[in-house]
C-alpha positions in Angstrom: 97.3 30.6 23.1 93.6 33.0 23.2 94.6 36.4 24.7 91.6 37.3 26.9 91.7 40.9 27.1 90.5 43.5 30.0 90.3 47.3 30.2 92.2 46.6 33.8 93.3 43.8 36.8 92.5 44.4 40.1 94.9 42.0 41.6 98.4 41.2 40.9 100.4 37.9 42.2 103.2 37.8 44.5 105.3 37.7 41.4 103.5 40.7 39.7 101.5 38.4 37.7 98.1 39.0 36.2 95.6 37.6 38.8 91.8 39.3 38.7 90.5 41.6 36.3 88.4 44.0 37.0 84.9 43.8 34.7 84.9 45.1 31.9 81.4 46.2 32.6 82.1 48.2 35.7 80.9 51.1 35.0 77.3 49.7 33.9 74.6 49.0 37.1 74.6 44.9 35.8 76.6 43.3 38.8 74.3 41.0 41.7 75.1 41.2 44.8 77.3 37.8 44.7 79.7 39.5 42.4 82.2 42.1 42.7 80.9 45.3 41.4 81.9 48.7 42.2 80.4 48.6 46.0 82.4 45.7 46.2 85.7 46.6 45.7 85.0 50.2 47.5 84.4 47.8 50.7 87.6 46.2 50.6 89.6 48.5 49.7 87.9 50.5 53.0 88.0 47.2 55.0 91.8 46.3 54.6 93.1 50.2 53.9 94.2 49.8 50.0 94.3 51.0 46.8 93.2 48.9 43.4 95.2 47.6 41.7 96.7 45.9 44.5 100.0 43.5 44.4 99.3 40.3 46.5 102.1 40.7 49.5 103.4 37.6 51.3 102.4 39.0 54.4 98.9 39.7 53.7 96.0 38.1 55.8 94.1 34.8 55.0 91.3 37.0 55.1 92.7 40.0 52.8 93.3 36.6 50.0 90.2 35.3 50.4 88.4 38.6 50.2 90.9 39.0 46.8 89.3 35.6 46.0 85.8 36.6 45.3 87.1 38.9 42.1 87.8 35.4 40.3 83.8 36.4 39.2 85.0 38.6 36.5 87.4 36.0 35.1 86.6 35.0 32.3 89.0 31.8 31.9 88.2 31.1 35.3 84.6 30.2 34.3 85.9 28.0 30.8 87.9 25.0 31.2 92.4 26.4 31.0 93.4 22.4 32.6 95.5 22.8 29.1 96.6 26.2 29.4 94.5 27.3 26.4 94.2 30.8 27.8 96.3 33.8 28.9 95.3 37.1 30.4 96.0 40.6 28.6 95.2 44.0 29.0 93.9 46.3 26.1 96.7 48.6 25.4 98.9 45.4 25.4 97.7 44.0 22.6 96.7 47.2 20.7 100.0 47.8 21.0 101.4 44.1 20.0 98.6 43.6 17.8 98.0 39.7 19.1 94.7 38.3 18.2 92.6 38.2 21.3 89.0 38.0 22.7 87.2 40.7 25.1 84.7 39.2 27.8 81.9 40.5 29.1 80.8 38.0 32.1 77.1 38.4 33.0 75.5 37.1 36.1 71.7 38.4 34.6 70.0 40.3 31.9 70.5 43.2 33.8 72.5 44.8 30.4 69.7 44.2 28.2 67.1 45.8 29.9 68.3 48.4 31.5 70.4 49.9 28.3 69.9 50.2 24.9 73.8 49.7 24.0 77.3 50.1 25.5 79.5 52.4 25.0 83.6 50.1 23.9 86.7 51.5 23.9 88.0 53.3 20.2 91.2 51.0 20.8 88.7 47.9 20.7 86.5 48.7 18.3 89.3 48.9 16.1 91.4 46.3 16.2 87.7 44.1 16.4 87.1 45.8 12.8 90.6 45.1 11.7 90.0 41.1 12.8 92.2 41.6 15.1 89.5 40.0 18.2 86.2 39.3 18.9 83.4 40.5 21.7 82.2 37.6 24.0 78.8 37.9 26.0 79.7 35.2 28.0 76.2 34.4 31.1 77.7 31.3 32.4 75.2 30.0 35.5 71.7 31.3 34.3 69.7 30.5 30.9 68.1 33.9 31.2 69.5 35.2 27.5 66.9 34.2 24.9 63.6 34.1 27.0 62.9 37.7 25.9 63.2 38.2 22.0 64.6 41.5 22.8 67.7 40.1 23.6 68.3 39.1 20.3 67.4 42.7 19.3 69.6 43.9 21.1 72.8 41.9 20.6 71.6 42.5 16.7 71.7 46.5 17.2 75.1 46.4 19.1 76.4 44.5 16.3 75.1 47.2 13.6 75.9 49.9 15.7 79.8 49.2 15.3 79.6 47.7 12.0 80.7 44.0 13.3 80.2 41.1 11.6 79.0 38.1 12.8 82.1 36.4 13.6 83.1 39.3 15.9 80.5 39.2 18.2 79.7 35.9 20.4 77.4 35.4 22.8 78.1 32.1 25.1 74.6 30.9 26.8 73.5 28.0 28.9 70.2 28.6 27.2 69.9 25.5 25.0 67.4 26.9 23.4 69.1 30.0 22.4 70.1 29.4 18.6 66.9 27.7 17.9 64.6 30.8 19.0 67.6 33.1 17.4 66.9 31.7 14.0 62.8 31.7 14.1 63.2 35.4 15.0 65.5 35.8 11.9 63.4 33.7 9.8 60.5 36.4 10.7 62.8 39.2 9.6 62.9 40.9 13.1 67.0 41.5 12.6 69.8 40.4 10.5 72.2 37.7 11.6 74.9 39.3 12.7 75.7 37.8 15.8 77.0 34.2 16.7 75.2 31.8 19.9 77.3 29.3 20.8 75.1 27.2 23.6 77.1 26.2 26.2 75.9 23.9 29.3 78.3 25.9 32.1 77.3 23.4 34.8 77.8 20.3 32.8 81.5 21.1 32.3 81.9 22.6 35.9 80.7 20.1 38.2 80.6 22.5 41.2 79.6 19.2 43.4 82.9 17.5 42.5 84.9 20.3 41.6 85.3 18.7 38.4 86.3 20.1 34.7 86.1 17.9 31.6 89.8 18.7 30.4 91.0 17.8 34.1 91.4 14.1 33.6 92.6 12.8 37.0 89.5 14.5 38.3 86.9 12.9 35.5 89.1 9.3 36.5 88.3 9.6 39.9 84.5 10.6 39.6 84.5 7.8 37.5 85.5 5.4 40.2 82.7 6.9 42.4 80.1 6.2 40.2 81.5 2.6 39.3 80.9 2.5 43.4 77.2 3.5 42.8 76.8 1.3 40.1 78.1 -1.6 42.8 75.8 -0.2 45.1 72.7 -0.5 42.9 73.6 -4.3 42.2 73.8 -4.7 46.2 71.3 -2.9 48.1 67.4 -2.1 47.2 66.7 1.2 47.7 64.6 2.7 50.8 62.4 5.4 49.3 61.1 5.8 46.0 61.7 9.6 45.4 64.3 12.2 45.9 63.4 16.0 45.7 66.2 18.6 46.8 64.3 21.8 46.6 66.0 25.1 48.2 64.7 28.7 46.4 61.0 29.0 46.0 59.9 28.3 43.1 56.5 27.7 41.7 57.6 24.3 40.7 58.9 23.7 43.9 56.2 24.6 46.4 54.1 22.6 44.2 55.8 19.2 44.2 56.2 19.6 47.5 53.0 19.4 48.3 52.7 16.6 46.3 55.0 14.6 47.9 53.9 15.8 51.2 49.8 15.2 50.5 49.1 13.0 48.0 47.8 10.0 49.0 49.9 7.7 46.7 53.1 9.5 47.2 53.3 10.3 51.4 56.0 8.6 52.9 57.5 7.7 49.9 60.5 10.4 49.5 63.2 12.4 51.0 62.1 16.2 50.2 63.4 19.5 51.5 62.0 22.9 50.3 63.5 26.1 51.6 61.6 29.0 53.6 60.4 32.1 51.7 63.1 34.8 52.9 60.4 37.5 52.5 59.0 37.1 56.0 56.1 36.1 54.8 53.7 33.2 55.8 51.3 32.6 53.6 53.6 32.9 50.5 53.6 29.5 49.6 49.5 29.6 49.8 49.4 32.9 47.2 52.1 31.1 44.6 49.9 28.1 44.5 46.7 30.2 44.4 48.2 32.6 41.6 50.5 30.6 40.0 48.1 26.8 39.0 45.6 27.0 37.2 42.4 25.7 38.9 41.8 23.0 35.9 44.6 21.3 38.0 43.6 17.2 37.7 45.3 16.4 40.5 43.5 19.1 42.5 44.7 22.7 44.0 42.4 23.0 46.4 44.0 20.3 48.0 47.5 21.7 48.0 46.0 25.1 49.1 44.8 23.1 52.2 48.3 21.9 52.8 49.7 25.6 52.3 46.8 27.6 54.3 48.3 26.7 57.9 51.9 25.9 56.4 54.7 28.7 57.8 56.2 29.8 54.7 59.0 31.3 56.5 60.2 28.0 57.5 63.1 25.3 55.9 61.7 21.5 55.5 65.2 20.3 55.8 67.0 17.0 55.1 71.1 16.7 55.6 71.3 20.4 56.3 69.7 23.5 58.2 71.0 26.0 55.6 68.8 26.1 52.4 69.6 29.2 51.7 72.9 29.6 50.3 73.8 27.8 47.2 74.0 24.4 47.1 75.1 23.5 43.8 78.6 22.4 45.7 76.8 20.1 48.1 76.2 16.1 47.1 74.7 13.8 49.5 75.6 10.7 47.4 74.2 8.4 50.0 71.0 9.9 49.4 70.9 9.3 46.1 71.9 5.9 47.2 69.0 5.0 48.8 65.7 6.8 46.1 65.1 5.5 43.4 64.2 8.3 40.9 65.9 12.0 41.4 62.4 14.5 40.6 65.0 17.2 39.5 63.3 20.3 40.0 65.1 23.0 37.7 66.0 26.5 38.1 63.7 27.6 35.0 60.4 26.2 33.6 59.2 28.3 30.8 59.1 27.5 27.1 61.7 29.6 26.0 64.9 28.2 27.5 66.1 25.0 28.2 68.5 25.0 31.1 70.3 22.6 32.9 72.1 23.5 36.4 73.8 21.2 38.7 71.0 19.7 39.5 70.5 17.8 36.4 73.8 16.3 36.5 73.9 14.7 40.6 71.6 12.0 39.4 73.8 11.1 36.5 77.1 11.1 38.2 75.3 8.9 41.0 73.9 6.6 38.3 70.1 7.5 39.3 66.9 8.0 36.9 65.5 11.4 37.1 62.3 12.9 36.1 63.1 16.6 35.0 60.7 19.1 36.0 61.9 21.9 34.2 61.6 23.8 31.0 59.6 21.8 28.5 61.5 20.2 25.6 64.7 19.5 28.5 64.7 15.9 27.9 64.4 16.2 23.9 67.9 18.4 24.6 69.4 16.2 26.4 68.8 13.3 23.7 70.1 15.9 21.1 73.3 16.1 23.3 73.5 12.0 23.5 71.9 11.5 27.0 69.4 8.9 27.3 66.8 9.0 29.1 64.0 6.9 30.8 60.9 6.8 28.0 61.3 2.7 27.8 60.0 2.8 31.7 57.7 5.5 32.1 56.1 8.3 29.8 58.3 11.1 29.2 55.0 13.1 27.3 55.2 16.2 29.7 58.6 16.9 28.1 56.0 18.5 25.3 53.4 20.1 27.6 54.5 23.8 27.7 51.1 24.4 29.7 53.0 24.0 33.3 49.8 22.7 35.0 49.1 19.8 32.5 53.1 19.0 32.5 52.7 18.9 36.2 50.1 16.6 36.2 51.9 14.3 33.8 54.7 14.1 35.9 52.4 13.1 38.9 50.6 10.8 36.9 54.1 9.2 36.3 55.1 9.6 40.3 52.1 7.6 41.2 52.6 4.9 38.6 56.2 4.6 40.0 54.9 4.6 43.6 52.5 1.9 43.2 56.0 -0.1 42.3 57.4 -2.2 45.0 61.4 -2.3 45.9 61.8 -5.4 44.5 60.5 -3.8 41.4 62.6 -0.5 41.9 65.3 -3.0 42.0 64.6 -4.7 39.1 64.8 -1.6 36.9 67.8 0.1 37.9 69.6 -3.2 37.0 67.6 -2.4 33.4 69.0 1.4 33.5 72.7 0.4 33.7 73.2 1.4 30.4 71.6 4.2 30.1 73.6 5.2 33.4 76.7 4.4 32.2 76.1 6.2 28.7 74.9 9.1 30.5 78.3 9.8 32.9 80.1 8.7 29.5 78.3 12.0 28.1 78.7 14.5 31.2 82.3 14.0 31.5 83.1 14.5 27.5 85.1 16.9 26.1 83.6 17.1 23.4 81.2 20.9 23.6 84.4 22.3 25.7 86.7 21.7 22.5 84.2 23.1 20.0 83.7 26.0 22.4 87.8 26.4 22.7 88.1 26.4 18.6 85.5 28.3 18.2 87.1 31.1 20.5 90.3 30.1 18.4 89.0 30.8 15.2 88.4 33.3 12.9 88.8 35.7 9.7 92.6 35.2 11.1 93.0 32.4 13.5 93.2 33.8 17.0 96.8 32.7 18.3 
């Protein structure tokens, strides 16, 4: 069993069982507004008239548990994969006092830590029993792949290390940012800090399928999303498909706005997709104009003037929906399969697109669990990840170049080049190569729905100068 240790819970269970911990962060200005930070937990203890920690009651409100519900942001085995009960909860002064092996979790939502402070002040009780092998110090940013796209970070993780005199085995930092370990090691190689830190790259959303509420050690889950996509596979042998493109875009993005206005203008691709984009929520009109106009350069191929034509009388402040009104709340739980159904290729426009992270949210992995190509516009080098992971990917049909382009104008063009290549197919065509893709589709679910990274990630955590118990 992995102890994972807090300063303090929040929440107790009917039974008097640990339930949500309280960050161990909380007195550092890092939490967003989606988590509970301290204003957080002021307001319901206001709202409902009670104190922290509080002891779940049998008579307490739907409302009062749900509230209670959001503190599971803190919890750190709630965000890892317990289906096999790997993981327990602890409090500090437990195990100093037991002196169980144990990990301490620091859950980030941003990079908020690194630059607002130089270092963090831990408890004497933890620093000594981390010393004495006794546990190790997770940095654990779970839904964003911002750690790594500022060197500092790795200076600073490097400093906190030295400052306590840990070595590298004691302090972890856990990172959707596929790139992570790759720029950590160029940086050491340059002699800007010592290694004394370990980057375990971790793809949160692959092993969390938000859409399906799926975990790779869940295997009743894994067996029925598996039946689903046999059901797509069936579906691509039966029906042609009714549009060439899909393009689910909902924040603004630079990426975004501008394949939007692909899809929407250029001549080759109008009428051939099903595309939302979300309205700017800064009230302001021309905002998808000024993100074009600062944001491409004017070398563009395809031309910029002629998206800043499309944008110049466009409302900025308002949705280009699809299936639903609301674009903006998160929908990483949301998966319109039968519009995957009915496109051909998924354009998968990803949260991040600068060289120095390679991330991959939900929406990388809708496509594969509906057994749909994708073109990924993203960071550069995504698709060379994914082939180091064991995905495959769609070079034999088109030309998968811009995955090297870190210039984001000349990777867009390349992927337009490719859209209007594909567009110029017909649906018998379209037909024709999905039946050619099966494998690659099948390998790819095959790949999403291993075990394989969680079980590293689960050893890892397990292991040590002393094995953890």
């Amino acid at each position: 069993m992995i102890n994972v240790v807090y300063n303090e819970m929040l929440v107790y269970d009917v039974d008097g069982r640990k339930l949500f911990p309280n960050s161990n962060l909380i007195n550092y200005d890092v939490h967003p507004w989606h988590t509970m930070g301290p204003s957080g937990i002021q307001v319901i203890s206001k709202k409902y008239n009670i104190d922290f920690p509080y002891t779940i009651k049998e008579t307490d409100s739907h409302e009062l548990i749900s509230d209670l519900n959001t503190f599971n942001c803190h919890d750190f085995i709630e965000l890892l994969d317990n289906n096999e009960n790997d993981f327990t909860t602890r409090l500090l002064d437990e195990v100093y006092e037991s002196k169980e092996h144990f990990i301490y979790p620091f859950v980030l939502y941003n990079n908020d830590l690194f630059s607002k402070y130089e270092t963090i002040e831990l408890p004497g009780k933890l620093v000594e029993l981390v010393k004495n092998k006794l546990g190790k110090i997770c940095f654990y940013q779970p839904t964003e792949g911002f750690y790594g796209q500022s060197w500092t970070d790795f200076i600073w993780m490097s400093n906190f290390s030295k400052r306590y005199n840990f070595d590298k085995e004691d302090v972890m930092v856990i990172t959707p940012n596929m790139k992570a370990n790759e720029q950590k090691y160029e940086l050491i190689e340059k002699e800007m800090f010592i290694d004394n830190f370990t980057i375990f790259e971790y793809s949160y959303f692959q092993h969390n399928l938000w859409f399906t509420t799926c975990r790779a050690l869940n295997k009743g889950c894994i067996s029925f999303l598996r039946k689903e996509f046999e059901k797509c596979l069936l579906i691509n042998k039966e029906n042609k498909k009714t549009h060439h493109f899909l393009s689910f875009n909902r924040i603004t993005k630079l990426h975004r706005v501008a394949i939007f206005a692909e899809l929407m203008t250029n001549k080759d691709l109008m009428g051939k997709s099903i595309v939302t984009l979300a309205g700017t929520e800064d009230g302001y009109i021309n905002r998808f104009y000024n993100m074009i106009d600062g944001g491409l350069a004017d070398s563009y191929k395809h031309s910029k003037e002629r998206l800043l034509k499309f944008y110049k009388n466009y409302d900025s402040r308002k949705s280009h929906t699809y299936d639903c009104d609301d674009l903006y709340n998160n929908k990483a739980s949301n998966l319109n399969v039968d519009a995957h159904k009915t496109t051909f290729v998924n354009i998968v426009t990803e949260s991040l697109i600068h060289f120095n992270s390679v991330f991959f949210s939900e929406k990388t992995f809708k496509p594969m669990a509906c057994a749909q190509p994708f073109i990924m516009l993203g960071n550069p080098h995504s698709i060379r990840k994914l082939k180091e992971y064991g995905f495959m990917t769609f070079d034999k049909w088109w030309d998968e170049s811009y995955d090297d382009e870190f210039d984001f104008a000349i990777r867009l063009e390349k992927i337009v080049d490719v859209l209007k290549e594909i567009s110029s197919w017909d649906m018998d065509k379209c037909y024709q190569v999905t039946q050619e893709m099966e494998e690659v589709f099948v390998n790819n679910f095959n790949v999403m729905v291993s075990d394989v990274e969680v079980r590293k990630l689960i050893n890892l955590l397990r292991s040590g100068p002393k094995k953890l118990i």
